[in-house]
Structure formats: structure tokens, C-alpha cells
HTML snippet that shows the backbone in 3Dmol.js (N, CA, C, O; Angstrom):
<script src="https://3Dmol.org/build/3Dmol-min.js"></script>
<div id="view" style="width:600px;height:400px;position:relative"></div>
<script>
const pdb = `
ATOM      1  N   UNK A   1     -23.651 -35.648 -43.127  1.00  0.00           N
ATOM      2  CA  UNK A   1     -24.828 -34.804 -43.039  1.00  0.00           C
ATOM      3  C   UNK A   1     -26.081 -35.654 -43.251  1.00  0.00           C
ATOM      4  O   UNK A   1     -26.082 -36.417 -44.216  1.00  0.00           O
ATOM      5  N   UNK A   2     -27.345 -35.592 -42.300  1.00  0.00           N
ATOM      6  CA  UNK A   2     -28.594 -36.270 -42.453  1.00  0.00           C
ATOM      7  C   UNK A   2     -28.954 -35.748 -43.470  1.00  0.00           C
ATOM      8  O   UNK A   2     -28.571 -34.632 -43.822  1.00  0.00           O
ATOM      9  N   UNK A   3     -29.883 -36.592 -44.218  1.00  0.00           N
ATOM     10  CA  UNK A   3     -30.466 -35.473 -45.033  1.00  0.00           C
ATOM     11  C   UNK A   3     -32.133 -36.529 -44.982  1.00  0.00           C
ATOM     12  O   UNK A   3     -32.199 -37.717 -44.663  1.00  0.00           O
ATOM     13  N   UNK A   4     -33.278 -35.647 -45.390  1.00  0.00           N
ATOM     14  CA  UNK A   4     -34.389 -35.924 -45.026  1.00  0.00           C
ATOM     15  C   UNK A   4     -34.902 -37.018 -46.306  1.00  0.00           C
ATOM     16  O   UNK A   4     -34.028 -37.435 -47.066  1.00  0.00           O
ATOM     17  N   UNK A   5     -36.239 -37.426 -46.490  1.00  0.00           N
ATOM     18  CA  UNK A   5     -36.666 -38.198 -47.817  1.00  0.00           C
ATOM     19  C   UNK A   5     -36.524 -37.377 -48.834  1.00  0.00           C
ATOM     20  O   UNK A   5     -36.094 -37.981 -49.816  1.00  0.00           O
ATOM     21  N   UNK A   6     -36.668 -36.468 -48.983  1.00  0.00           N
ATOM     22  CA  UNK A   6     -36.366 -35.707 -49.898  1.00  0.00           C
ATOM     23  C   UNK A   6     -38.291 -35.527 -50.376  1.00  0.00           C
ATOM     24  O   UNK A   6     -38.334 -34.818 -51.381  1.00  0.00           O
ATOM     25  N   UNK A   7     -39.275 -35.821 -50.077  1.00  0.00           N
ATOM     26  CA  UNK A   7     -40.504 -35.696 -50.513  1.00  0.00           C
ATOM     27  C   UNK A   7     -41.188 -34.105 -51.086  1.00  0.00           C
ATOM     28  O   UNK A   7     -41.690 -33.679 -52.127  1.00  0.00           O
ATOM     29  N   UNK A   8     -40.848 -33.562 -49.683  1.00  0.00           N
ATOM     30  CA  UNK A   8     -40.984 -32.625 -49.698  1.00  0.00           C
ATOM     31  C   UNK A   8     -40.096 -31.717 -50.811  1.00  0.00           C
ATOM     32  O   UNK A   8     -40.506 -30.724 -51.413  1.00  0.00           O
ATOM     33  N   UNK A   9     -39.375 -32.055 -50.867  1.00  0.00           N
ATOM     34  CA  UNK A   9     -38.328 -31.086 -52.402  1.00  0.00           C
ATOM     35  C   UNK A   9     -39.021 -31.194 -53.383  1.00  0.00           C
ATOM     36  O   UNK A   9     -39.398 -30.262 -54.094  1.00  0.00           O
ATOM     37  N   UNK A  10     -39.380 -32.908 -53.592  1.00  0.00           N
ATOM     38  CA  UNK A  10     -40.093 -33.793 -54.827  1.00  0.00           C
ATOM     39  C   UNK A  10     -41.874 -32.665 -55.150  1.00  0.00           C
ATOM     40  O   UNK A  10     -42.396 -32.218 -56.171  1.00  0.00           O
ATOM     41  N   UNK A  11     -42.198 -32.630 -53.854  1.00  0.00           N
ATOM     42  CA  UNK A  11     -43.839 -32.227 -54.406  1.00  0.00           C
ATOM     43  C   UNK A  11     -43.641 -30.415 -54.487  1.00  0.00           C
ATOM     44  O   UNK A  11     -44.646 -29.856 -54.925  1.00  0.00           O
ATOM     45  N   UNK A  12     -42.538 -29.536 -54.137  1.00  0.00           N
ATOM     46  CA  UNK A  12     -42.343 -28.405 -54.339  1.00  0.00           C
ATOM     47  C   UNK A  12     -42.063 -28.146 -55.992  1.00  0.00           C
ATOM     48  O   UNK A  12     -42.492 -27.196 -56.647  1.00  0.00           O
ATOM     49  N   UNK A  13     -41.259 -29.211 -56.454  1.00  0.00           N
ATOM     50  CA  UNK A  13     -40.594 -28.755 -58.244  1.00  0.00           C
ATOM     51  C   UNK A  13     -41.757 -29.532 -58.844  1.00  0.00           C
ATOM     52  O   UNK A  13     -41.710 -29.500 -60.073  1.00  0.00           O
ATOM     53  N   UNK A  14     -42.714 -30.172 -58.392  1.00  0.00           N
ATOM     54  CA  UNK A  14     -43.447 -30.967 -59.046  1.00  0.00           C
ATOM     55  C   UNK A  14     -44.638 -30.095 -59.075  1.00  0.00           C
ATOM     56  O   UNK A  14     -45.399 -30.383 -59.998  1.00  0.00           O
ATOM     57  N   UNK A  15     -45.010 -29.134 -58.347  1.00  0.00           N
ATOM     58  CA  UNK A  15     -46.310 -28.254 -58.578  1.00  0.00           C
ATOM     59  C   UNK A  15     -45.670 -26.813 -59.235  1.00  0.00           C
ATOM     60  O   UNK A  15     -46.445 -26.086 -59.857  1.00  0.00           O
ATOM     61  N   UNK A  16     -44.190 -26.402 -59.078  1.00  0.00           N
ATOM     62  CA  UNK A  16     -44.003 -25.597 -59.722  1.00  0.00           C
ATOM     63  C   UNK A  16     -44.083 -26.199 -60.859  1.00  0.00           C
ATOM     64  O   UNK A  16     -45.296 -26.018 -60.971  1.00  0.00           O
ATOM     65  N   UNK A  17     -43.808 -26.775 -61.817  1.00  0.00           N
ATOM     66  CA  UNK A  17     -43.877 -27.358 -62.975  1.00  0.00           C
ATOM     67  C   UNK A  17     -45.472 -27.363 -63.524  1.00  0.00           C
ATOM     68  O   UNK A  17     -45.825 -26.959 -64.632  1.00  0.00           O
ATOM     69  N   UNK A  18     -46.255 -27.862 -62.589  1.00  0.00           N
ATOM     70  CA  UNK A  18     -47.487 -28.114 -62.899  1.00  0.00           C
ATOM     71  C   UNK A  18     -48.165 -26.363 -63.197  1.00  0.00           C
ATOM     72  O   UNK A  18     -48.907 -25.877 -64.051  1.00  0.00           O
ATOM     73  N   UNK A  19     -47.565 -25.919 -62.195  1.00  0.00           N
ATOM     74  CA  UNK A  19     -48.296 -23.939 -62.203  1.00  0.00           C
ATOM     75  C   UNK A  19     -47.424 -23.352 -63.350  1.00  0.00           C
ATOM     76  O   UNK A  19     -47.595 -22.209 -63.773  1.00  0.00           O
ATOM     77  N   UNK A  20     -46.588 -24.108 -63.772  1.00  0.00           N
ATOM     78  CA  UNK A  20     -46.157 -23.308 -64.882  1.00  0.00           C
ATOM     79  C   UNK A  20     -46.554 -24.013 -66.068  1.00  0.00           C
ATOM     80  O   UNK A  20     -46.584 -23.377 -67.121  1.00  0.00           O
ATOM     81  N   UNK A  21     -46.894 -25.358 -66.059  1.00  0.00           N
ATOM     82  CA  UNK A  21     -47.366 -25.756 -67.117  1.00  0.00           C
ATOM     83  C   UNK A  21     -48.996 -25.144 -67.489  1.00  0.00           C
ATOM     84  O   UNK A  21     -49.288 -24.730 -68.611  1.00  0.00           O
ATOM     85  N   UNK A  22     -49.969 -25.178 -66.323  1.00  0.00           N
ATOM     86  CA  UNK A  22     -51.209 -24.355 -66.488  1.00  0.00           C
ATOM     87  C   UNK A  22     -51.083 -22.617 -66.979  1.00  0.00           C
ATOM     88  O   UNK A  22     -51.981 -22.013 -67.566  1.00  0.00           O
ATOM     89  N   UNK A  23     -50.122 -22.194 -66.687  1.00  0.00           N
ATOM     90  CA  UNK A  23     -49.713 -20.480 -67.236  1.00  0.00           C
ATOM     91  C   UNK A  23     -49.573 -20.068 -68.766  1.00  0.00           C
ATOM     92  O   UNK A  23     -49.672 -19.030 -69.419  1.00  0.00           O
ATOM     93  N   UNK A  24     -49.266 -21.532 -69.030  1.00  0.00           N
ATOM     94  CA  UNK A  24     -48.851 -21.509 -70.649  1.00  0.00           C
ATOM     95  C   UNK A  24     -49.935 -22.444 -71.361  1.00  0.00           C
ATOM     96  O   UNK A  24     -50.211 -22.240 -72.543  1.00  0.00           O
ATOM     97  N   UNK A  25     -50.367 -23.166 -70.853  1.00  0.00           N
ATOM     98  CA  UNK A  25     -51.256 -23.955 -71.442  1.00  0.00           C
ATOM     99  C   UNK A  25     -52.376 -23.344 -72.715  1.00  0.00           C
ATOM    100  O   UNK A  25     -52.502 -23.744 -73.873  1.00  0.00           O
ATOM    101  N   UNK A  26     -52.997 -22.393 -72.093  1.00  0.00           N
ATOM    102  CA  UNK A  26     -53.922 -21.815 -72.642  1.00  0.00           C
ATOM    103  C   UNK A  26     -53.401 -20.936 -74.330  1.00  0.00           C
ATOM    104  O   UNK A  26     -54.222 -20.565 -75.169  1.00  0.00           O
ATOM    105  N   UNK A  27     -51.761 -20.767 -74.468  1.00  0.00           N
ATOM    106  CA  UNK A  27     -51.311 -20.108 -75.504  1.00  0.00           C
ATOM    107  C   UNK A  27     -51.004 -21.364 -76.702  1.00  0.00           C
ATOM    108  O   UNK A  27     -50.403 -21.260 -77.772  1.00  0.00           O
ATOM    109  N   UNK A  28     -51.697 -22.639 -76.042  1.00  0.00           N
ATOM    110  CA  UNK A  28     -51.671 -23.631 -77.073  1.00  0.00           C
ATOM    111  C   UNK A  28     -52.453 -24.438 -77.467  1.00  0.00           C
ATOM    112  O   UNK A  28     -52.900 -25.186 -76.599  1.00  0.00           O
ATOM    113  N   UNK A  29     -52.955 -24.642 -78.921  1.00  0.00           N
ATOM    114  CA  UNK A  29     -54.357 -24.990 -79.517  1.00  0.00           C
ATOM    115  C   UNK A  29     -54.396 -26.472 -79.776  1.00  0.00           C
ATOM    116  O   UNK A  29     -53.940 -27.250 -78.938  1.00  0.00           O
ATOM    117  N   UNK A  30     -54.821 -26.809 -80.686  1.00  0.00           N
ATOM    118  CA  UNK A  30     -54.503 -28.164 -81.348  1.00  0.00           C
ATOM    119  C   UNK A  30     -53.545 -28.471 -82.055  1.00  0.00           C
ATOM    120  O   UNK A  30     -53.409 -27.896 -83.136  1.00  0.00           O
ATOM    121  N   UNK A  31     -52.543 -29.543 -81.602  1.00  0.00           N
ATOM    122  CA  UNK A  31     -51.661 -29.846 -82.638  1.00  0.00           C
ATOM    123  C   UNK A  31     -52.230 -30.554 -83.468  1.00  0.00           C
ATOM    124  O   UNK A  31     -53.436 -30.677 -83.684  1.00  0.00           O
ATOM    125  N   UNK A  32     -50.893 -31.290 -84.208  1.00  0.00           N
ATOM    126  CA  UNK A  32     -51.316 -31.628 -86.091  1.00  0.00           C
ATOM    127  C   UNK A  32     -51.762 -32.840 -85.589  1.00  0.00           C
ATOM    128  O   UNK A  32     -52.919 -33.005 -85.973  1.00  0.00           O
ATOM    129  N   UNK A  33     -51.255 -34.054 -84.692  1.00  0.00           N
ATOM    130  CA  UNK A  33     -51.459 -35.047 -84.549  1.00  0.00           C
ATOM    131  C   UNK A  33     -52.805 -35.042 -83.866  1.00  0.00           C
ATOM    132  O   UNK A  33     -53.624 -35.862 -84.282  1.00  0.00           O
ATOM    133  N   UNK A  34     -53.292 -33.928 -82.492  1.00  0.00           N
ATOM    134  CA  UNK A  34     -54.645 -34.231 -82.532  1.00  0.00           C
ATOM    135  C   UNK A  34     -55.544 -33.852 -83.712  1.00  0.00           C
ATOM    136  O   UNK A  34     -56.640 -34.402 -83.823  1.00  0.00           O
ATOM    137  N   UNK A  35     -55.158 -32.996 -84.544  1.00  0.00           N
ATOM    138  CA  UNK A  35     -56.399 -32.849 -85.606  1.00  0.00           C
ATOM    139  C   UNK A  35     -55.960 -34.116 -86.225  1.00  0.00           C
ATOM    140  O   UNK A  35     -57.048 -34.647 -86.448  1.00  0.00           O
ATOM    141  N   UNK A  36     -55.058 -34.938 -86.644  1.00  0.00           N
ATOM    142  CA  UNK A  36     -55.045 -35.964 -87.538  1.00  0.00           C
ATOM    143  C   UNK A  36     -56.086 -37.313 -86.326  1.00  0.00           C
ATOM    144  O   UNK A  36     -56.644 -38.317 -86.769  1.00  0.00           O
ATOM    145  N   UNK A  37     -56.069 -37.009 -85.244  1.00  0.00           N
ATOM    146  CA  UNK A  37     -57.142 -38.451 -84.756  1.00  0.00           C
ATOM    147  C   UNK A  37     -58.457 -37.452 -84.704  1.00  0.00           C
ATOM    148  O   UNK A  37     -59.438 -38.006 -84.206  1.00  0.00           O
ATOM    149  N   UNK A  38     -58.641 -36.252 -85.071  1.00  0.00           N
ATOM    150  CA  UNK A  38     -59.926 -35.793 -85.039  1.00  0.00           C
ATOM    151  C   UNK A  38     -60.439 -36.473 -86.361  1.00  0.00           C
ATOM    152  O   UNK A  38     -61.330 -37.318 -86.443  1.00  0.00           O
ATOM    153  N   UNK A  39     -59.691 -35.931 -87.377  1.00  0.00           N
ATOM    154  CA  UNK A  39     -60.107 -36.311 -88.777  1.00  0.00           C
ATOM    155  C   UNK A  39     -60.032 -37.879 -88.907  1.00  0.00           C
ATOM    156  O   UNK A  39     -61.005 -38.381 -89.469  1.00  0.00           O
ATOM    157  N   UNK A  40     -59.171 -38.624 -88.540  1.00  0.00           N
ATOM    158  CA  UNK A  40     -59.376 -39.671 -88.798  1.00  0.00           C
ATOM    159  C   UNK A  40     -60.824 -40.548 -87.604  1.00  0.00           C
ATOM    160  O   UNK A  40     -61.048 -41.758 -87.645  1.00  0.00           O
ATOM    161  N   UNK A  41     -61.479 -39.690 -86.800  1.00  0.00           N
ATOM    162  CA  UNK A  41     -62.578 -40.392 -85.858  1.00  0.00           C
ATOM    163  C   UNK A  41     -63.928 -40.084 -86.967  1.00  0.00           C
ATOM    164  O   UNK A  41     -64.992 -40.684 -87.118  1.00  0.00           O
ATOM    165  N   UNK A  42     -63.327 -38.830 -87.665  1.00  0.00           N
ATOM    166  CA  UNK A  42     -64.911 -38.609 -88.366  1.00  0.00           C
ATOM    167  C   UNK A  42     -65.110 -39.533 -89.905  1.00  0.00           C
ATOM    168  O   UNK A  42     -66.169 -39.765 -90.487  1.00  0.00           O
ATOM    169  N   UNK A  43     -64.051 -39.844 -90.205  1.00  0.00           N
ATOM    170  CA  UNK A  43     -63.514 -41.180 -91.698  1.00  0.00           C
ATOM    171  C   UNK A  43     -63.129 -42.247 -91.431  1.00  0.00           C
ATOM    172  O   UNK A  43     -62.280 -42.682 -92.208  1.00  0.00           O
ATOM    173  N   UNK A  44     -63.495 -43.064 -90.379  1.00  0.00           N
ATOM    174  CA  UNK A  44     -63.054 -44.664 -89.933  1.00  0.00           C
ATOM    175  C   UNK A  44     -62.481 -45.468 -91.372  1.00  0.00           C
ATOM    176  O   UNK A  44     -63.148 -45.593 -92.399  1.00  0.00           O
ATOM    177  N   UNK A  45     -61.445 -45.840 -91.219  1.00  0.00           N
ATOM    178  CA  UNK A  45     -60.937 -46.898 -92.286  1.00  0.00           C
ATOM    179  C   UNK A  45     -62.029 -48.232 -92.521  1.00  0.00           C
ATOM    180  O   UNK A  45     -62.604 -48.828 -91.611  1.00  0.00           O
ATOM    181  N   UNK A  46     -62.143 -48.517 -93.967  1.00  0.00           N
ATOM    182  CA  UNK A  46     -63.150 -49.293 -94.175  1.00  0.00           C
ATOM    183  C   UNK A  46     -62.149 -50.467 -93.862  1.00  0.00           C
ATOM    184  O   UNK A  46     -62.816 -51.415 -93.448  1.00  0.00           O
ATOM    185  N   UNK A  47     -61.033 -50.723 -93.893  1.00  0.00           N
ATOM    186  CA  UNK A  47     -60.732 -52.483 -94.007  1.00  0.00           C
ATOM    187  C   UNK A  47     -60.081 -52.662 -92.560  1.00  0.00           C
ATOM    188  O   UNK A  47     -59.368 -53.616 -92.248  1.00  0.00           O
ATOM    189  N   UNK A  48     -60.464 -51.511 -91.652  1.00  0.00           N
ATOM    190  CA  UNK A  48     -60.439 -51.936 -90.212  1.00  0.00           C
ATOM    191  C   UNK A  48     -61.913 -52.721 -89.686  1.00  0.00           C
ATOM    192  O   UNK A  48     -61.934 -53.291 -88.596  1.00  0.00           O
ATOM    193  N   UNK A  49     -62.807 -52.692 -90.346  1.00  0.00           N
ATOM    194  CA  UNK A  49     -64.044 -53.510 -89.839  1.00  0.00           C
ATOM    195  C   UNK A  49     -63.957 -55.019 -90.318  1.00  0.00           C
ATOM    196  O   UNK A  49     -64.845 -55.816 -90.014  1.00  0.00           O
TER     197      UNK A  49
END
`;
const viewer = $3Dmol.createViewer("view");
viewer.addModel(pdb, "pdb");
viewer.setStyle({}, {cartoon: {color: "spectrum"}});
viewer.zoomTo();
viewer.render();
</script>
């Protein structure tokens, strides 16, 4: 059996993924690790200079 590049399969599960990742996106805030580089941008370590 021929079968094609397969591209077309590739960019179909690859935007469903993407439209389902944007559907849910919005039901999620900041995690711990971005508030930990928030807090750590506003308190720079002194013995990093």
C-alpha cells in the first residue's frame, strides 16, 4: 500500500492540539515557578553582581 508523507496527518493533530490547548488555556493562572522568577526579578541576589 502507497502511503503519502504523512504531512498532512502531522499539521491536522498538530492544530487540534493547539485549539485545544487555547480552550483551556485561559482556566490557568500563574504557576508557583512563574511567581518564584516574578519574585525573584523584583529581589536580585546580591552576590550575583
Amino acid at each position: 500500500m502507497p502511503r503519502g508523507d504523512g504531512g498532512a496527518g502531522v499539521a491536522l493533530v498538530s492544530l487540534g492540539a493547539v485549539a485545544i490547548e487555547m480552550m483551556v488555556s485561559a482556566r490557568y493562572g500563574y504557576h508557583r515557578d512563574e511567581l518564584y522568577f516574578l519574585a525573584a526579578g523584583r529581589r536580585p541576589c546580591a552576590a550575583s553582581t
